[in-house]
C-alpha positions in Angstrom: 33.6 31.8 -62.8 33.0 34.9 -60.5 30.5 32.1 -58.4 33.5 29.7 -58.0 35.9 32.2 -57.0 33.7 33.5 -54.5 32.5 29.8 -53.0 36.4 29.3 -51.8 36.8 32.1 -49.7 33.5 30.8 -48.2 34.4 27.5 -48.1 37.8 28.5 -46.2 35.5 30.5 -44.0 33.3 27.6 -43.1 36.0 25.3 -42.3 37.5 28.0 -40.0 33.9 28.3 -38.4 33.8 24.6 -38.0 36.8 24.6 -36.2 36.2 27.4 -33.8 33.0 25.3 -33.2 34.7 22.0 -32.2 37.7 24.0 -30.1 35.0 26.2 -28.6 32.8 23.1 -27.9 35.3 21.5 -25.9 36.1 24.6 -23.8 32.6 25.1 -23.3 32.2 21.1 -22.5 34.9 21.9 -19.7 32.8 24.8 -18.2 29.5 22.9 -18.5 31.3 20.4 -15.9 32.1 22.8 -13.7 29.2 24.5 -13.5 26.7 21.3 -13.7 27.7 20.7 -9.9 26.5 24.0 -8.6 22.9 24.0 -10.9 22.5 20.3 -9.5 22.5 21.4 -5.9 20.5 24.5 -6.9 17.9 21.8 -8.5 18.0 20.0 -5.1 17.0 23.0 -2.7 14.1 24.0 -4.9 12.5 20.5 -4.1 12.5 21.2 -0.5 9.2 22.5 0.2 6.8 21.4 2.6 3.9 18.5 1.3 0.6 18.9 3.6 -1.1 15.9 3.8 -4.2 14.8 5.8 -4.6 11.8 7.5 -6.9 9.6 9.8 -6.5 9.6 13.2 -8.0 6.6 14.2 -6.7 2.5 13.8 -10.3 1.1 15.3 -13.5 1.8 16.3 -12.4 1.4 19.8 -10.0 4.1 19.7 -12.5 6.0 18.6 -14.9 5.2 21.3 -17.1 3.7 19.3 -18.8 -0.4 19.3 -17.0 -3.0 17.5 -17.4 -3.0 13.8 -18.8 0.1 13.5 -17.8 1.1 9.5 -15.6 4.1 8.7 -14.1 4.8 12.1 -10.9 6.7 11.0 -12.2 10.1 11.0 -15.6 10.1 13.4 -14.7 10.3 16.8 -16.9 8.8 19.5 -20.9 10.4 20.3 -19.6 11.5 24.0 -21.7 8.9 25.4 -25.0 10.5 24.3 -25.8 7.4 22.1 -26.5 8.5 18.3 -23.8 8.9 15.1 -20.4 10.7 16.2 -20.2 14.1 16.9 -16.7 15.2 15.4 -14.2 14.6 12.8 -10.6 14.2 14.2 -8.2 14.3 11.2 -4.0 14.8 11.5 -2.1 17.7 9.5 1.2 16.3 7.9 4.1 18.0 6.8 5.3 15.2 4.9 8.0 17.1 3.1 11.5 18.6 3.8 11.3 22.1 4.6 8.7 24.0 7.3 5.6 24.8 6.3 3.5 28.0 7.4 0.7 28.8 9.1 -2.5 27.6 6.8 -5.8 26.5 6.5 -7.8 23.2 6.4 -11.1 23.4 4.5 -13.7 20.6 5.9 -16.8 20.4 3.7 -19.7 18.4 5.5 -22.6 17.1 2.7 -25.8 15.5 3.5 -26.0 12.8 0.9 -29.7 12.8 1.3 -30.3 16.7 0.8 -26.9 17.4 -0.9 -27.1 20.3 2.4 -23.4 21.5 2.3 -22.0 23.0 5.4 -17.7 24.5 5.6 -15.7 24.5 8.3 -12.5 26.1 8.0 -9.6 25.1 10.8 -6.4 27.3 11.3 -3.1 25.3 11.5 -0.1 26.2 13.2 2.5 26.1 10.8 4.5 23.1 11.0 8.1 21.6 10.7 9.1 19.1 8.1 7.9 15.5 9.0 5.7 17.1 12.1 1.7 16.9 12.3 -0.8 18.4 14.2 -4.4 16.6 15.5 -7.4 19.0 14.3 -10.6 18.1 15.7 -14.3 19.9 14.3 -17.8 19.4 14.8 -20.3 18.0 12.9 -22.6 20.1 12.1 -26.6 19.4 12.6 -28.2 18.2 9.5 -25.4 16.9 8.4 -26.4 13.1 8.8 -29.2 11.7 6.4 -32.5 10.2 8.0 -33.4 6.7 7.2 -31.8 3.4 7.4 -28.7 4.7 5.8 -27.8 7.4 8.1 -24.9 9.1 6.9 -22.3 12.0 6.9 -20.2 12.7 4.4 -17.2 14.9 4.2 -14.1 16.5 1.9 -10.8 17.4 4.7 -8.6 19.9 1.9 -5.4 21.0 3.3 -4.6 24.5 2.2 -7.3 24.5 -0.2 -6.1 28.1 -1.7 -3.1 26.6 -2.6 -1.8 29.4 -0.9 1.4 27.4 0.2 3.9 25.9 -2.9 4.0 22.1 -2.1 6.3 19.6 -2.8 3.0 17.8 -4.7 -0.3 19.9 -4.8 -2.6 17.1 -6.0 -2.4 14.9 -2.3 -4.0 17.3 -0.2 -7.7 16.2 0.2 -9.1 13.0 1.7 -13.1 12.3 1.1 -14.9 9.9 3.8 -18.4 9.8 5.8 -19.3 8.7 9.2 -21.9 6.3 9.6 -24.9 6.7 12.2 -28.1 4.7 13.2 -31.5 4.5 11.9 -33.3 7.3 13.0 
């Protein structure tokens, strides 16, 4: 009889807790509202950050300075009238986000596909506004091409490729491509 005695004080207290709960709860509900608008915005501003991005710089072979259907064109800039494969990769730098990003790095990787012979170049850019780009241009290194009918180049362009800078996305920043040259 002790147990029941005891079990209606704690009843009492339960139904009091329950109470408080529900009263609280819609206080609480009120101050959620108000401060929902503030941590909304704050969500808002940590999303702008900038969003490097490379991209080809050229449409056509003949922007490039290169013959009519000549295959992968939007990277290898002409051979400056020596005749033979291109001689340098022109890519752009995009800040395709909504806040300035620094200064930073572009990592080019050049592979034989023949040899596997991998040469880096590394390229400084000038840190950049959001929605602004920058042309890069780099040289191809020698060796670079394979020898036979197939003559090829082929490359990795890595924007920040320390992930030094926090981006908006951090898994857009490479684009892979080769150029093509003649049998030699």
């Amino acid at each position: 009889m002790n147990h029941a005695t005891n079990a209606i004080p704690h009843l009492r207290a339960r139904q009091l807790l329950l109470w408080c709960c529900i009263a609280c709860a819609s206080v609480q509900g009120a101050r959620a509202q108000t401060v929902a608008f503030p941590a909304a915005t704050a969500t808002l501003a940590s999303n702008e950050k900038p969003d490097l991005f490379i991209y080809r710089h050229y449409g056509s072979p003949q922007e490039a300075g290169l013959p009519s259907g000549f295959p992968h064109v939007e990277y290898c800039g002409g051979n400056d009238g020596q005749g033979g494969p291109a001689r340098r990769v022109y890519f752009e730098v995009f800040n395709r986000g909504n806040a300035a990003a620094p200064a930073s790095q572009v990592r080019v990787q050049f592979v034989n596909p023949k040899t596997n012979q991998i040469r880096v170049v590394n390229v400084a850019v000038q840190p950049l506004a959001a929605q602004a780009h920058t042309v890069k241009r780099v040289a191809i290194p020698p060796g670079c091409y394979s020898a036979g009918s197939s003559a090829q180049c082929n490359f990795v362009i890595t924007a920040d490729p320390g992930n030094a800078i926090t981006e908006r996305f951090e898994d857009n920043n490479a684009q892979r491509s080769n150029c093509k040259g003649p049998t030699f």
